[in-house]
PAGULO-796064 format. One record per atom (N, C-alpha, C): z, x, y; atom name. Coordinates in steps of 0.1 Angstrom, whole numbers. Layout:
BEGIN
Z, X, Y, CA
...
END
This chain:
BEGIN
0, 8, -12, N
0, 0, 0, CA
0, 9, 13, C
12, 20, 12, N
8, 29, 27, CA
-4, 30, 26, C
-12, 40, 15, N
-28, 45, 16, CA
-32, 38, 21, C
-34, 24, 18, N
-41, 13, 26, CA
-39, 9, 41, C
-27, 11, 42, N
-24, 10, 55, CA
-31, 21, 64, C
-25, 36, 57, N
-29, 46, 70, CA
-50, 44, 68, C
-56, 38, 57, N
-67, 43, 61, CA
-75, 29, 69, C
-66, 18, 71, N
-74, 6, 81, CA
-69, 12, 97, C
-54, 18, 98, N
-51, 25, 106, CA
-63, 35, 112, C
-70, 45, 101, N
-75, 53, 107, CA
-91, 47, 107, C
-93, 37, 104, N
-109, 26, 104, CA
-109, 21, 118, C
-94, 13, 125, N
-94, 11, 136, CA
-95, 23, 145, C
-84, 35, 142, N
-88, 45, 151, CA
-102, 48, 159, C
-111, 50, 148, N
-124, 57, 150, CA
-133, 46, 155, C
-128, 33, 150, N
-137, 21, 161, CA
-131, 24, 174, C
-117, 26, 180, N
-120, 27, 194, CA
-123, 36, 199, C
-120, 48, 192, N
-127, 66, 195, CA
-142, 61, 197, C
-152, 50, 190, N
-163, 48, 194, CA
-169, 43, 204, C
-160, 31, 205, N
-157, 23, 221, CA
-158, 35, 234, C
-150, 42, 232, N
-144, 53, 241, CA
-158, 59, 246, C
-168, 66, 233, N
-175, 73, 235, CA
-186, 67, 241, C
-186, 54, 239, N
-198, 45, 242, CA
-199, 40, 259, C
-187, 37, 259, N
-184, 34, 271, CA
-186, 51, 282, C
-187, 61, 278, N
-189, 71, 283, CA
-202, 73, 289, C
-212, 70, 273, N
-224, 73, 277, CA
-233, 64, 288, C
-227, 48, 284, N
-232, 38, 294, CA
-228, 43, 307, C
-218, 48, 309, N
-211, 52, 326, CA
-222, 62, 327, C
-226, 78, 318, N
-234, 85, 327, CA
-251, 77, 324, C
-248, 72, 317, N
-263, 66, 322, CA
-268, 56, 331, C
-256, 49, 334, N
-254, 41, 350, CA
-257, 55, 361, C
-249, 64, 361, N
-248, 74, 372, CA
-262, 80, 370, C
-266, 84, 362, N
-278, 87, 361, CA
-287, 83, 369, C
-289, 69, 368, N
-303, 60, 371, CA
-296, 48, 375, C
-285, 53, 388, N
-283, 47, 394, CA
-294, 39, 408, C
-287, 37, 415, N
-295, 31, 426, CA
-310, 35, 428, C
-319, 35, 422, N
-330, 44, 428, CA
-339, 37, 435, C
-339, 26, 437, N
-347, 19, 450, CA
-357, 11, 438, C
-355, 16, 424, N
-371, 11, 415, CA
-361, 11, 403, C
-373, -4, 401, N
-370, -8, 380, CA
-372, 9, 378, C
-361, 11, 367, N
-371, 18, 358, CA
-379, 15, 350, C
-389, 22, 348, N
-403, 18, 341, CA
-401, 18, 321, C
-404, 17, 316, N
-402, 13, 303, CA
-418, 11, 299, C
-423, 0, 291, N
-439, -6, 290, CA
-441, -14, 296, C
-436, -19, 307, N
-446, -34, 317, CA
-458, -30, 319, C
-464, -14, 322, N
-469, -11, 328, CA
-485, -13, 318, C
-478, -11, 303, N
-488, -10, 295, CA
-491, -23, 285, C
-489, -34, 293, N
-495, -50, 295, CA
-501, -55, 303, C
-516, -43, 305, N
-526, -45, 315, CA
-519, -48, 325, C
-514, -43, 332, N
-506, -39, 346, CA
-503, -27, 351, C
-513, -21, 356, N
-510, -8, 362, CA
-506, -7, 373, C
-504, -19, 384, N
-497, -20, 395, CA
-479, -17, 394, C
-477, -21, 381, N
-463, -15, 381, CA
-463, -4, 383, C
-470, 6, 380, N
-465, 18, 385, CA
-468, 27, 395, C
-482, 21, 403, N
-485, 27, 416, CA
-490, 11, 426, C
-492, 16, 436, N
-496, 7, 442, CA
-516, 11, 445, C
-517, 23, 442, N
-534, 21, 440, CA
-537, 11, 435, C
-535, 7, 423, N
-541, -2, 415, CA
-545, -14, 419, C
-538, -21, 433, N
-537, -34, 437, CA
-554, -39, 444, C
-554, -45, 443, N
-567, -54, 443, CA
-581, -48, 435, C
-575, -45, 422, N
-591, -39, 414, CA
-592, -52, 402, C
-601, -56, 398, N
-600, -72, 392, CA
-604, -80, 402, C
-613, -91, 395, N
-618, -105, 398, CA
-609, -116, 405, C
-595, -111, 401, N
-586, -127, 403, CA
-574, -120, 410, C
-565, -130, 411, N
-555, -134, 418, CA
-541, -130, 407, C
-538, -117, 401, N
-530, -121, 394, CA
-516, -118, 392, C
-509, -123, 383, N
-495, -128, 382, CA
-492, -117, 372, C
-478, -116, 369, N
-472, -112, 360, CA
-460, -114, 361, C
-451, -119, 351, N
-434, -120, 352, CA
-432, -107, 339, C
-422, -104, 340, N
-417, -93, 329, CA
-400, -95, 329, C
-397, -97, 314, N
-379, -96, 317, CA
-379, -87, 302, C
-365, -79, 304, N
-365, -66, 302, CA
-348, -65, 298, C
-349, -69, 280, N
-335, -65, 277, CA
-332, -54, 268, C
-329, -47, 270, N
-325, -28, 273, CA
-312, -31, 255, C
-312, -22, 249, N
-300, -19, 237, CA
-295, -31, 233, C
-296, -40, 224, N
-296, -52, 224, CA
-284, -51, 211, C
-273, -59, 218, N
-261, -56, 211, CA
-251, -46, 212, C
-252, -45, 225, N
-243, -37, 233, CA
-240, -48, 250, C
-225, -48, 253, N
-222, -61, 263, CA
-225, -50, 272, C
-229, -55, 287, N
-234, -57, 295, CA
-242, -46, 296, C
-250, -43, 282, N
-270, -33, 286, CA
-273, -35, 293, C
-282, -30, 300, N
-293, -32, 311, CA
-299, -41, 310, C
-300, -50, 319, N
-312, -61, 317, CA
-322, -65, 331, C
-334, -67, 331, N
-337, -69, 346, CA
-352, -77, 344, C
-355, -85, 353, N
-365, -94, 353, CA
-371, -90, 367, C
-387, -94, 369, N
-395, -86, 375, CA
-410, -91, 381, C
-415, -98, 386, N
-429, -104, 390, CA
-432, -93, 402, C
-449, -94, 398, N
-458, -88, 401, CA
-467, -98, 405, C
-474, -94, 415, N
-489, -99, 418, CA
-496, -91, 434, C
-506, -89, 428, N
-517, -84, 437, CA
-530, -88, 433, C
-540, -90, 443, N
-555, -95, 452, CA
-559, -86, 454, C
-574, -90, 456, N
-585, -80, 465, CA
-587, -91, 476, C
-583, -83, 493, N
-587, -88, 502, CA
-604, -83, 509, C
-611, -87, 516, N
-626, -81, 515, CA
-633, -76, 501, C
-638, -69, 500, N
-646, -57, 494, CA
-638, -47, 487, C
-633, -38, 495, N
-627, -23, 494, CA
-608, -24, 495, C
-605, -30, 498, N
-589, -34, 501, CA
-581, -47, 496, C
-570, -37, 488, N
-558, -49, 482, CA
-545, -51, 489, C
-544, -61, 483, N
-525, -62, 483, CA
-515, -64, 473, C
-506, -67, 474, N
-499, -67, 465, CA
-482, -72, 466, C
-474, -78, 462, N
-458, -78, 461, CA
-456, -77, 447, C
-441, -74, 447, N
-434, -75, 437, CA
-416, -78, 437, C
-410, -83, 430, N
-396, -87, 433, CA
-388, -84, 419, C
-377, -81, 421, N
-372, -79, 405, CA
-356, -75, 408, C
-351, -82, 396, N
-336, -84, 393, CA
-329, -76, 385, C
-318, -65, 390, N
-316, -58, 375, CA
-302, -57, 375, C
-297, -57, 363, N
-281, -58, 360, CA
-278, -46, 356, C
-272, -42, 352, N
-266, -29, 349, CA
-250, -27, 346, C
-243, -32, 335, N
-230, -34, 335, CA
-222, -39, 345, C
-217, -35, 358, N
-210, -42, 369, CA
-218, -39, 380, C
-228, -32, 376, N
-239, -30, 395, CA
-250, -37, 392, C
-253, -42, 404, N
-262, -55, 403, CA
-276, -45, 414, C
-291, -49, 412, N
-297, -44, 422, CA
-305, -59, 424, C
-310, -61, 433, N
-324, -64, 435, CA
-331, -60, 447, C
-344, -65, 449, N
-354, -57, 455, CA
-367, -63, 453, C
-373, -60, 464, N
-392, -62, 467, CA
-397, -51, 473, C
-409, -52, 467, N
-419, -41, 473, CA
-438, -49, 480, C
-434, -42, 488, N
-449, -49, 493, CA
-461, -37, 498, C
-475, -39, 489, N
-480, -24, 489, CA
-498, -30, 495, C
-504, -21, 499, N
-516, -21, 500, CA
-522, -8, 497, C
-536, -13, 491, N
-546, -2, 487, CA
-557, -5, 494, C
-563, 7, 490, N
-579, 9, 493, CA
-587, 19, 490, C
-597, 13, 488, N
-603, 17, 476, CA
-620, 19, 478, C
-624, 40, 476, N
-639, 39, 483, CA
-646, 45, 472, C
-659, 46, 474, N
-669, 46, 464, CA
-668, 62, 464, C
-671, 74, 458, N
-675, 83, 458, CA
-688, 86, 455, C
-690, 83, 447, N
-705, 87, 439, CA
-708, 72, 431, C
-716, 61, 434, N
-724, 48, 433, CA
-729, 52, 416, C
-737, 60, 422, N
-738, 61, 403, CA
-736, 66, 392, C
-725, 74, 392, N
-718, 82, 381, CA
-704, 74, 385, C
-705, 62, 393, N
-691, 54, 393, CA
-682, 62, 392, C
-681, 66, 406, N
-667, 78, 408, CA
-663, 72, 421, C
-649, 65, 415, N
-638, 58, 427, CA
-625, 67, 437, C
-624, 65, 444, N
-612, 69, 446, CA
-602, 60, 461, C
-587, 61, 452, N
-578, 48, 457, CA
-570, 53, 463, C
-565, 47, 478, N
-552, 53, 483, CA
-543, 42, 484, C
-531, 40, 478, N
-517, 31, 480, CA
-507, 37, 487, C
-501, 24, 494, N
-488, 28, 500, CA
-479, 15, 498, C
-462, 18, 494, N
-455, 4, 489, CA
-447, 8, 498, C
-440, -3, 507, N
-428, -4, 513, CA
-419, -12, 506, C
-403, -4, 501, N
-394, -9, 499, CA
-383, -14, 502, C
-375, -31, 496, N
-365, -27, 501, CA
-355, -31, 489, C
-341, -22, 489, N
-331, -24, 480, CA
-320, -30, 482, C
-313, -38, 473, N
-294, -44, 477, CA
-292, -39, 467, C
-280, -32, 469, N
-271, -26, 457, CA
-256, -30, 457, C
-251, -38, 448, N
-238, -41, 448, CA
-228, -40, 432, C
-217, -41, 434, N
-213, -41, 424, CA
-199, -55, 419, C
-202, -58, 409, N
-198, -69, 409, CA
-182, -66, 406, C
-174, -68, 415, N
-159, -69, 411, CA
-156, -81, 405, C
-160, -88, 406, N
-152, -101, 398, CA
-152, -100, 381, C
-164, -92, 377, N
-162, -90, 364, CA
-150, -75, 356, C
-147, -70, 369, N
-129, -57, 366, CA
-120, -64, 361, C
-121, -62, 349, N
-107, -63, 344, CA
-100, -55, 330, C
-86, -50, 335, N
-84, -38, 326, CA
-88, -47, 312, C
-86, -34, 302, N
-88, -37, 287, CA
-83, -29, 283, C
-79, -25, 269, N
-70, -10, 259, CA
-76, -1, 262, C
-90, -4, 263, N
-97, 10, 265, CA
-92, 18, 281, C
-96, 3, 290, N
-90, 12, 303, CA
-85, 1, 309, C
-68, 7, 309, N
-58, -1, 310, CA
-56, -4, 330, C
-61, 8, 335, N
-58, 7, 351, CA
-73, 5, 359, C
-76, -1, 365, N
-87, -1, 373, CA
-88, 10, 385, C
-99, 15, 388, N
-106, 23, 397, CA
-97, 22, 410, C
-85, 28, 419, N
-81, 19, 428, CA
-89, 17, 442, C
-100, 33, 442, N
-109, 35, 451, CA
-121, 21, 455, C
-123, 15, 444, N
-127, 0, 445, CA
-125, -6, 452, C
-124, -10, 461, N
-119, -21, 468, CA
-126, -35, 471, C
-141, -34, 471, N
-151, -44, 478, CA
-165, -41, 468, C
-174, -48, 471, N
-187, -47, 464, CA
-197, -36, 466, C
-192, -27, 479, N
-198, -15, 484, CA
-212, -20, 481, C
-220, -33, 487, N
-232, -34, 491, CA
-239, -24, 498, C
-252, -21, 494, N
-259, -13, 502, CA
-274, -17, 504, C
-275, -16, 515, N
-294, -22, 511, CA
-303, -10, 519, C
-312, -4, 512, N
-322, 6, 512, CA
-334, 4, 517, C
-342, 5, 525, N
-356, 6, 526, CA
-362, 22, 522, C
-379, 17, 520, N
-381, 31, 512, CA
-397, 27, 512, C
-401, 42, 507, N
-420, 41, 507, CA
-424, 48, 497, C
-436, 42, 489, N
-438, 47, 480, CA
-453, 52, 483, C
-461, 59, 480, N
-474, 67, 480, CA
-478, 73, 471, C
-494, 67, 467, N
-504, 72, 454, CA
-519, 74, 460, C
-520, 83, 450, N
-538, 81, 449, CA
-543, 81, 435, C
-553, 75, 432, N
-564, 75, 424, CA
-576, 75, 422, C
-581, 82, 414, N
-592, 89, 406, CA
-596, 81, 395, C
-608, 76, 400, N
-617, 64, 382, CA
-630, 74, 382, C
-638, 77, 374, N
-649, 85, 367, CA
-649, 73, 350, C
-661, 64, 361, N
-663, 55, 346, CA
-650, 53, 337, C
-649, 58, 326, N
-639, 52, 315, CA
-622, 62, 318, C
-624, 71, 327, N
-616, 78, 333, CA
-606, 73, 342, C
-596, 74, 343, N
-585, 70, 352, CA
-576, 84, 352, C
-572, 88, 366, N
-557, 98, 371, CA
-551, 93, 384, C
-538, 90, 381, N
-530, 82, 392, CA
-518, 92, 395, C
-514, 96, 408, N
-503, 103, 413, CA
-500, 96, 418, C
-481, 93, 417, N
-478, 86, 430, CA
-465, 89, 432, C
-457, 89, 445, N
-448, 97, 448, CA
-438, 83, 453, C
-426, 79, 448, N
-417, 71, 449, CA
-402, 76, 456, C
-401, 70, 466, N
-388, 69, 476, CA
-391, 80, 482, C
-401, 81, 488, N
-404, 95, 497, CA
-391, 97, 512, C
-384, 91, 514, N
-374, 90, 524, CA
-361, 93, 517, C
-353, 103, 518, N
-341, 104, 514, CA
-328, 91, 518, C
-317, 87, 508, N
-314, 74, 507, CA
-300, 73, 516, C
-296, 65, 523, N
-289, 62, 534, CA
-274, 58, 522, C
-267, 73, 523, N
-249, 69, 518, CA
-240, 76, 529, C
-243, 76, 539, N
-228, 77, 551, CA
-219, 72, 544, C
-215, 58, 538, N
-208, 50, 532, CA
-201, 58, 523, C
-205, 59, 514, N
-203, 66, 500, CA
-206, 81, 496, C
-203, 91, 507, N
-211, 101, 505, CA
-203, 116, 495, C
-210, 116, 490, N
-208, 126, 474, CA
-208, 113, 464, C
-211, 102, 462, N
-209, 93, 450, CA
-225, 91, 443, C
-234, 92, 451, N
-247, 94, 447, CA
-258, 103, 452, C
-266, 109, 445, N
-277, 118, 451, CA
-281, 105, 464, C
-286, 115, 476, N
-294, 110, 482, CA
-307, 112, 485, C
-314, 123, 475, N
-324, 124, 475, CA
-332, 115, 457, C
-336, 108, 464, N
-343, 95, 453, CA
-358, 98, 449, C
-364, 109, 451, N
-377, 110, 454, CA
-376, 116, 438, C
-391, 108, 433, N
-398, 111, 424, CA
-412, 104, 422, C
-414, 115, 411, N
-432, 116, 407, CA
-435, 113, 395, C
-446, 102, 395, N
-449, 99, 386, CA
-471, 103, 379, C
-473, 104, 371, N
-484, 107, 368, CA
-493, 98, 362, C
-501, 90, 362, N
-503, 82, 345, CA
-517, 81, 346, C
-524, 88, 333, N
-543, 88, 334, CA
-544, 84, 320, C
-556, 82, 314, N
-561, 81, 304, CA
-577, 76, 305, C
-579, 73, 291, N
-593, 71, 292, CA
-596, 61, 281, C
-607, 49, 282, N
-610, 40, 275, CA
-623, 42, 267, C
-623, 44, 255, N
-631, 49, 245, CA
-641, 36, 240, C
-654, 32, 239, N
-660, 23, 235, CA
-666, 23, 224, C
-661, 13, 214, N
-662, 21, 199, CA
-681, 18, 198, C
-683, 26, 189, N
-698, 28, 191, CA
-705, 18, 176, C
-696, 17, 170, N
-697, 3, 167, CA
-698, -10, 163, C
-692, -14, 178, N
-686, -27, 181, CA
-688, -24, 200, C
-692, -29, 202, N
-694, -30, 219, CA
-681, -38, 226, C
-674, -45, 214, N
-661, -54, 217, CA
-648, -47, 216, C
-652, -35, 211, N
-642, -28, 210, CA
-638, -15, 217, C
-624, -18, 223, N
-621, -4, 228, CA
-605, 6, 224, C
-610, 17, 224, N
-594, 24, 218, CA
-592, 34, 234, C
-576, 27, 238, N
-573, 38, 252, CA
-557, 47, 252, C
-567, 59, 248, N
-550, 67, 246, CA
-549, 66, 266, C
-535, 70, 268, N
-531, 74, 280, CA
-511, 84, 281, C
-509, 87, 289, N
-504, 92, 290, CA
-490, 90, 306, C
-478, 89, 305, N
-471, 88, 314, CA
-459, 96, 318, C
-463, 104, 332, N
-453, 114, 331, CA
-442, 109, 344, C
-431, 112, 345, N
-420, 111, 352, CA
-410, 125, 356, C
-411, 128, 370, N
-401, 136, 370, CA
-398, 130, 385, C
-379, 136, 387, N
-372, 132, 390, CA
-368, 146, 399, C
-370, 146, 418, N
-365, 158, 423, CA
-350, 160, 423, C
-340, 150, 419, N
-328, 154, 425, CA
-321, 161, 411, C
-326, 161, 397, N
-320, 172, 390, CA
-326, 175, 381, C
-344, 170, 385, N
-353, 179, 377, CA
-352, 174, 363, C
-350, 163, 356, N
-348, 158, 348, CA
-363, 152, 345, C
-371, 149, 333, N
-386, 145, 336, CA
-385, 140, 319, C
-396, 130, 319, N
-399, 123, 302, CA
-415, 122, 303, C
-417, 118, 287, N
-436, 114, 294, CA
-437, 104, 283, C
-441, 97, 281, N
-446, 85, 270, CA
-463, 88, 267, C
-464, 92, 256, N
-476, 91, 254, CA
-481, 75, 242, C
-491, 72, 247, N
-497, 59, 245, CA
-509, 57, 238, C
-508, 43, 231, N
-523, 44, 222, CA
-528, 29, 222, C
-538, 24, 224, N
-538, 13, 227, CA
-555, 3, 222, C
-553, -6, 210, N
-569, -13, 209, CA
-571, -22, 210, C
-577, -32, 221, N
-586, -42, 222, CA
-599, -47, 216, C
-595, -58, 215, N
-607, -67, 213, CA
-611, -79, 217, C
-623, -78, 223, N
-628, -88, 231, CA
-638, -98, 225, C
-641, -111, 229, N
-650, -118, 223, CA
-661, -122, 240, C
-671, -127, 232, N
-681, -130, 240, CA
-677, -136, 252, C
-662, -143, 259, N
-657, -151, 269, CA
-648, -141, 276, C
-647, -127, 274, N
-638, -120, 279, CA
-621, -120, 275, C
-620, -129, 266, N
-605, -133, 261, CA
-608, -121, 249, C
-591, -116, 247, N
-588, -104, 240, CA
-576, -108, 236, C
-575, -96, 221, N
-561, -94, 218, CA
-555, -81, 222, C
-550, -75, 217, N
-543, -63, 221, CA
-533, -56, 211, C
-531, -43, 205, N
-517, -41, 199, CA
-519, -26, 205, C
-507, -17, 203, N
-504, -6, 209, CA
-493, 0, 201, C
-489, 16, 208, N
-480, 23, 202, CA
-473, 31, 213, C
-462, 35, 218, N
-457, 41, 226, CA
-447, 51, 218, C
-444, 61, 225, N
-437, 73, 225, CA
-434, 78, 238, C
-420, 78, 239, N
-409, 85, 249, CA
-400, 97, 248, C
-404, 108, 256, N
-395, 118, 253, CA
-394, 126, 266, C
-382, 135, 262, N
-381, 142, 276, CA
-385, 156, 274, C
-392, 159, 281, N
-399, 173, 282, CA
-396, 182, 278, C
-380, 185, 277, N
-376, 198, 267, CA
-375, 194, 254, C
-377, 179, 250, N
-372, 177, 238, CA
-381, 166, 231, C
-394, 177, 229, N
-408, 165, 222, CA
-404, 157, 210, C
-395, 164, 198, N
-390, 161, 185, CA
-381, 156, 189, C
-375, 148, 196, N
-368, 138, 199, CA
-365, 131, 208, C
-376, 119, 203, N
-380, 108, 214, CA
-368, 98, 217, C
-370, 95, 230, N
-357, 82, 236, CA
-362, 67, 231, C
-378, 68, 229, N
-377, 56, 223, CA
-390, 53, 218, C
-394, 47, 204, N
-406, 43, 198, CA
-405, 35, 198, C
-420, 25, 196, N
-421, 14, 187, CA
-436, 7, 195, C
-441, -3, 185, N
-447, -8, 184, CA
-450, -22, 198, C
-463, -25, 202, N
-462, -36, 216, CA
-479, -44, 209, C
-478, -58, 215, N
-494, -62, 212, CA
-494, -78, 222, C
-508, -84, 225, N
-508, -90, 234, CA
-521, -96, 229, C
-525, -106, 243, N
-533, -109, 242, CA
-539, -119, 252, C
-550, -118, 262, N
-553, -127, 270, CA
-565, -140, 261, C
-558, -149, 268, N
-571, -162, 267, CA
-570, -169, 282, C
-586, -174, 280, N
-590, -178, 296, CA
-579, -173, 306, C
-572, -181, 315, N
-567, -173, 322, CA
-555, -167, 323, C
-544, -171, 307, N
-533, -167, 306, CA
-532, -154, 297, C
-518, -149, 306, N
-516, -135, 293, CA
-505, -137, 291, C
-503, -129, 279, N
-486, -124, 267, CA
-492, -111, 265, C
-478, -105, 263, N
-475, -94, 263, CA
-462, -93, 256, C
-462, -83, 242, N
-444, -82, 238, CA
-443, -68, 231, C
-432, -62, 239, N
-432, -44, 234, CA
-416, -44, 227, C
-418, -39, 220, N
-406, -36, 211, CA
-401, -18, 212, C
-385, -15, 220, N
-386, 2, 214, CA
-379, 0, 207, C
-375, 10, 196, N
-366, 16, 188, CA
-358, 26, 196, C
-347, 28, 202, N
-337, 39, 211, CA
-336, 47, 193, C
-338, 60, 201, N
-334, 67, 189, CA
-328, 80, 194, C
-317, 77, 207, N
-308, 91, 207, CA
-296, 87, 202, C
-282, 91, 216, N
-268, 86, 206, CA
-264, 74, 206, C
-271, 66, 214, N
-271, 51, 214, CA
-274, 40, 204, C
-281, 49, 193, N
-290, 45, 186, CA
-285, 33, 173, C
-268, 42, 170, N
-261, 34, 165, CA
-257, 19, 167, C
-259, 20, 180, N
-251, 5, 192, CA
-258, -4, 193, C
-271, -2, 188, N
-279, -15, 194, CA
-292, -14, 185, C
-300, -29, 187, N
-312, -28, 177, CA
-324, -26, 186, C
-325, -20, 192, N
-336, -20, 203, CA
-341, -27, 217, C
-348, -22, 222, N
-354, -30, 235, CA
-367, -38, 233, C
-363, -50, 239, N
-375, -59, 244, CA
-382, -61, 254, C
-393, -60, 257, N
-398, -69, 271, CA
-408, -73, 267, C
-407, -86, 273, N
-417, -95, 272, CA
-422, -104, 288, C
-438, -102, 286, N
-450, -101, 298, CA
-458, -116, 298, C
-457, -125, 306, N
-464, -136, 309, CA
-470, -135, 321, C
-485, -140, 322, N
-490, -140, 335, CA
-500, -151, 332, C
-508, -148, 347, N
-519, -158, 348, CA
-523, -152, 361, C
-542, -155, 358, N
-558, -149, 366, CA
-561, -161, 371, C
-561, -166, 385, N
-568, -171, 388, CA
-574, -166, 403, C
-577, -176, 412, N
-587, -172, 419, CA
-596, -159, 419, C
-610, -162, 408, N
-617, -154, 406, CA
-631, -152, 417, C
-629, -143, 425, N
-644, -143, 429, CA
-645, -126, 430, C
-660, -120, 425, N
-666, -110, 420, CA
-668, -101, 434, C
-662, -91, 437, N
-665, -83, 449, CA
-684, -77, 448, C
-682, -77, 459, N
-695, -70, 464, CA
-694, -55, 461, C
-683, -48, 460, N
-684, -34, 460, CA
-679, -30, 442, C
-685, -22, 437, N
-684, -22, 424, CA
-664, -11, 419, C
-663, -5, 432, N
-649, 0, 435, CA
-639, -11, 430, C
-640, -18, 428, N
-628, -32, 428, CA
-631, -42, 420, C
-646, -41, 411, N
-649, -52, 403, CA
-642, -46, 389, C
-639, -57, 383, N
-636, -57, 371, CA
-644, -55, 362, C
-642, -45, 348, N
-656, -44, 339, CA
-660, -54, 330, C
-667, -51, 327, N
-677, -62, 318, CA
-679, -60, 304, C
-675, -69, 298, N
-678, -60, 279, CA
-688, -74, 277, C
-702, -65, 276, N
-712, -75, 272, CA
-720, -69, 258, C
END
């Protein structure tokens, strides 16, 4: 009977020694990727939406379109990350877009939200070797708060923070800047996020104030030779981060198929890792979709496979939109392609 005793004794032990540790890593990964004026990026981007990640991209396509994305992070772990997100950008004239975007994110007891409102434009280089090139700019702005109503001690942590006092609201403006490069089935996008260092008079030593980072994302769409309906588009997504040089890249693989009306399906593969550490990715798995007439879905699944891995069954997001007001630009810089 003791044996039994000391070893449910030491079963509970090592559950809260896990608590403990868990609760660790969620705090530095709150501080981490804390406030930064932007969703983190995950796959929205890679459910035919390349506007999530620069603001070049805004008004290339026929239509008017939509996208919602919601985004739940380690599933099976209380208060994961979770954050919801709409998109939409137009072609105004010929050569010039727009664009907004708004999005909600939770974060254990810090709450953000935020909009961005961006314009592009977009000129011909070479007419017939279809050689584009795009300039964006996004203006941001951020609220950052943290929710005190949800403090309250527990065994794990019996005393609260006493430096807490209030929600230490903060609200950010900010600018984001890209360019891109199209060469027919070619795509390279640079774009440079929170180029303004971030206003903590308030809070100062509690967060980097420098928020500025770089993002990369190109690839290329392969036309299977045959099937004219078919296309395979590896691509590639890099991230680095100037305030501690921290960087990841996801590389991507992606096949469509299209029928005679433009409606497609979609499935894909993603891979996340951080640059010193190829052989061990933050997160895989499998995503697929599919547009008809003017609606789209979209659903990515990761597998977390660092120390979190134990805690949760993975990440979800899932992509609904809708195309409409379609009319065909005059300039071939901003038209949508054609699989005939």
């Amino acid at each position: 009977m003791n044996k039994l005793k000391i070893a449910i004794f030491e079963q509970i032990k090592m559950i809260k020694i896990k608590k403990i540790v868990l609760s660790f890593l969620l705090l530095a990964t709150t501080y981490s990727f804390g406030q930064e004026l932007n969703l983190p990026v995950f796959t929205q981007y890679l459910a035919d939406n390349h506007f999530v990640i620069s603001p070049t991209f805004a008004g290339i396509g026929d239509n008017l379109k939509i996208r919602a994305n919601g985004l739940t992070q380690w599933v099976g772990i209380k208060d994961a990350p979770e954050n919801q997100s709409v998109y939409a950008d137009f072609r105004i004239a010929d050569r010039s877009g727009i664009g907004v975007s708004f999005y909600n994110d939770s974060n254990g007891n810090t709450r953000q939200t935020g909009a961005k409102f961006s314009f592009a434009h977009h000129i011909i280089l070479d007419y017939y070797t279809k050689q584009y090139l795009s300039f964006g700019l996004s203006y941001n702005i951020n609220n950052f708060k943290i929710d005190i109503s949800k403090f309250n001690t527990t065994y794990e942590i019996p005393v609260l923070d006493p430096t807490i006092t209030d929600n230490r609201f903060n609200s950010n403006n900010n600018f984001d800047a890209g360019i891109l490069y199209r060469n027919k089935s070619f795509y390279f996008s640079f774009n440079a996020s929170n180029i303004l260092t971030k206003n903590i008079d308030k809070y100062m030593g509690v967060e980097p104030n420098l928020l500025l980072n770089y993002q990369i994302y190109s690839g290329y769409v392969f036309k299977s030779p045959n099937n004219r309906n078919v296309e395979i588009e590896p691509s590639v997504y890099y991230q680095l981060f100037a305030s501690d040089k921290r960087s990841s890249t996801d590389l991507n693989i992606k096949y469509r198929h299209f029928n005679k009306y433009e409606d497609y399906y979609w499935a894909g593969f993603s891979y996340r890792f951080l640059n010193d550490q190829f052989f061990k990715p933050l997160n895989v798995g499998p995503m697929f979709g599919f547009k008809k007439s003017n609606f789209y879905f979209g659903y990515s699944y990761q597998l977390t496979l660092n120390q979190l891995a134990v805690f949760n069954s993975g990440t979800h997001v899932v992509t609904i939109g809708i195309d409409f007001l379609q009319g065909i630009s005059n300039c071939p810089c901003t038209q949508s392609p054609v699989h005939d």
